[in-house]
C-alpha positions as CSV (number, residue, x, y, z in Angstrom):
1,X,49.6,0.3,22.3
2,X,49.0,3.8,24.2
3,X,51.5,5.2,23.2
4,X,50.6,4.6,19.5
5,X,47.7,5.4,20.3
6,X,48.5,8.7,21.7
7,X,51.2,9.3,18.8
8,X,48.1,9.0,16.4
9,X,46.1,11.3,18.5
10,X,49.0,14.0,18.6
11,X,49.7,13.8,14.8
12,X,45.7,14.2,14.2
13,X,45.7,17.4,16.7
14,X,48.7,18.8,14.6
15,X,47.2,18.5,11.2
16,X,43.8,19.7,12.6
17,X,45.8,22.6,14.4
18,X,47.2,23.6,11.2
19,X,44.2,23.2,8.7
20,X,42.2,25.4,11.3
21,X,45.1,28.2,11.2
22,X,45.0,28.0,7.2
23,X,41.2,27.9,7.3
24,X,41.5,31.2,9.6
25,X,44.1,33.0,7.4
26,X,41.8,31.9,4.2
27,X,38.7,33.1,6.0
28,X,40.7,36.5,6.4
29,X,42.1,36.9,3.0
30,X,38.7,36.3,1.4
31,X,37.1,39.2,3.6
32,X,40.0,41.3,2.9
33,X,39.4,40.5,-0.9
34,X,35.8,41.3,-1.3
35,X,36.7,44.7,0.9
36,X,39.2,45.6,-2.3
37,X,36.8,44.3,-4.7
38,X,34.1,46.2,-3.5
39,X,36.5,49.7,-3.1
40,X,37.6,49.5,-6.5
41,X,34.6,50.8,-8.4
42,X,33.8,53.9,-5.6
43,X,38.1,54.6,-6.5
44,X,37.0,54.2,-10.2
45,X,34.2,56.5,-9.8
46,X,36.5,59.2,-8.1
47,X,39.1,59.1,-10.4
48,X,37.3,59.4,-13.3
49,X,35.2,61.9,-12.2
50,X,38.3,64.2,-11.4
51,X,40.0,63.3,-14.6
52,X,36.9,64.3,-16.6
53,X,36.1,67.4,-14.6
54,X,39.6,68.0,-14.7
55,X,39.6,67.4,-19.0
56,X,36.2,69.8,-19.7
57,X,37.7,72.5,-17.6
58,X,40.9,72.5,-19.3
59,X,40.2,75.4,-21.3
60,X,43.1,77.6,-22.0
61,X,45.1,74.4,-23.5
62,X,43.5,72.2,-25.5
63,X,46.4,69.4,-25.9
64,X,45.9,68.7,-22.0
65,X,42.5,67.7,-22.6
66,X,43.9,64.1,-24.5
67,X,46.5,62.9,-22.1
68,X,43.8,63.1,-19.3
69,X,40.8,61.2,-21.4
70,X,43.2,58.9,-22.5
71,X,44.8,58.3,-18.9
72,X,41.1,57.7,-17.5
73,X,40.6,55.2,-20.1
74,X,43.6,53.4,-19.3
75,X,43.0,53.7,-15.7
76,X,39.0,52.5,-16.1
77,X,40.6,49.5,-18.2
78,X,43.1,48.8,-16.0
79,X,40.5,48.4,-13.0
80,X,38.6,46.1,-14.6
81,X,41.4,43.8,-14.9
82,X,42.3,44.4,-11.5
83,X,38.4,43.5,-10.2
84,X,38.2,40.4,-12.4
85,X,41.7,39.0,-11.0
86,X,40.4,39.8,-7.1
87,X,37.7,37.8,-8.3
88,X,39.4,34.4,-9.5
89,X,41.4,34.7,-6.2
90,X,38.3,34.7,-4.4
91,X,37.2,31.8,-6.1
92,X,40.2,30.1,-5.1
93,X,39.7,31.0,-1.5
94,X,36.2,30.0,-1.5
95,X,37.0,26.5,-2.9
96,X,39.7,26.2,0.0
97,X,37.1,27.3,2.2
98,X,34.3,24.9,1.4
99,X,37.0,22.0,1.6
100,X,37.9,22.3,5.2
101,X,34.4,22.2,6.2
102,X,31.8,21.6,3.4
103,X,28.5,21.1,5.8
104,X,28.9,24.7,7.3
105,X,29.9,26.1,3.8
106,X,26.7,28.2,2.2
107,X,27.1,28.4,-1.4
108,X,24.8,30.5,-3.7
109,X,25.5,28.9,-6.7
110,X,22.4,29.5,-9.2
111,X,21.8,30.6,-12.7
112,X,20.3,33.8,-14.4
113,X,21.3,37.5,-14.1
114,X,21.0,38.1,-10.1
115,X,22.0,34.7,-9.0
116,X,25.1,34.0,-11.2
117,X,28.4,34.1,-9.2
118,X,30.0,36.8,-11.0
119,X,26.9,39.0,-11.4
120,X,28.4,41.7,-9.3
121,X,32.3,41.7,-11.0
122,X,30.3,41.9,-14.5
123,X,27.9,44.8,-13.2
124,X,31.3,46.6,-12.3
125,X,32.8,45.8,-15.3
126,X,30.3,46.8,-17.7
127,X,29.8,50.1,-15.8
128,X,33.5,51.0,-16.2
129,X,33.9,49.6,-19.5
130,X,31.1,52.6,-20.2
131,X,33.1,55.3,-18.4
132,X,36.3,53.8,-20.1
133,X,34.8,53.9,-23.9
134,X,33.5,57.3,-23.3
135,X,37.1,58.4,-21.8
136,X,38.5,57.0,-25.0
137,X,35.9,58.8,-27.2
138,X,37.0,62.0,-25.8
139,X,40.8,61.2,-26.1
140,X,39.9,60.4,-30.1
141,X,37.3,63.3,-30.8
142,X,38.6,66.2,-28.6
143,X,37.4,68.6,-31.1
144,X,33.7,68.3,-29.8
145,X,35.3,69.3,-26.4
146,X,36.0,73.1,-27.2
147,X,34.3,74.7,-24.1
């Protein structure tokens, strides 16, 4: 009956062992994820800033100008994908998370602008979807751009 017992109580310390390693390595990636998803807009605002400073200084060749307004656009659009997908995964993490130990898990859920869950990702998004649309409207009108 011990050693049942004692079987039992070895397979529980395994599983617990294990679901405390994943909890760690979750834990981990989530930080890591909100670091990138917090970097992306600073690398957003650095690279389109160069590109455009680049683009209005351009002044001996005009055809230079497009390519770089158009590669900041698709750059800007690309990075809002890229924040909307670290996003989801976070999600994901944050439901794994919550399982292993839902009494210590502090969740902000809430409704209206500042306490909806993806009231950050959507202030990014709409920020670069500005910088993008004006990157696009120099890549279509480059003839206001003559410096």
């Amino acid at each position: 009956m011990s050693s049942e017992a004692s079987s039992e109580d070895a397979a529980r310390k395994e599983v617990f062992d294990r679901d405390k390693v994943c909890y760690e390595q979750n834990f981990q990636q989530f930080r890591a994820m909100n670091q990138i998803m917090w970097q992306v807009p600073l690398l957003a605002i650095t690279i389109t800033g160069g590109l455009w400073y680049a683009a209005l200084n351009v002044t001996s060749v005009l055809d230079f100008k497009r390519p770089i307004f158009l590669l900041a656009f698709v750059l800007d659009a690309a990075l809002i994908a890229v924040l909307w997908r670290v996003r989801h995964v976070m999600s994901a993490y944050m439901v794994q998370i919550e399982r292993f130990n839902p009494g210590s898990f502090v969740k902000a859920s809430g409704r209206g602008l500042f306490n909806w869950p993806y009231t950050v990702v959507t202030a990014f998004s709409v920020a670069l979807a500005i910088a993008a649309i004006g990157s696009l409207i120099g890549f279509l009108n480059i003839n206001w751009l003559r410096v």
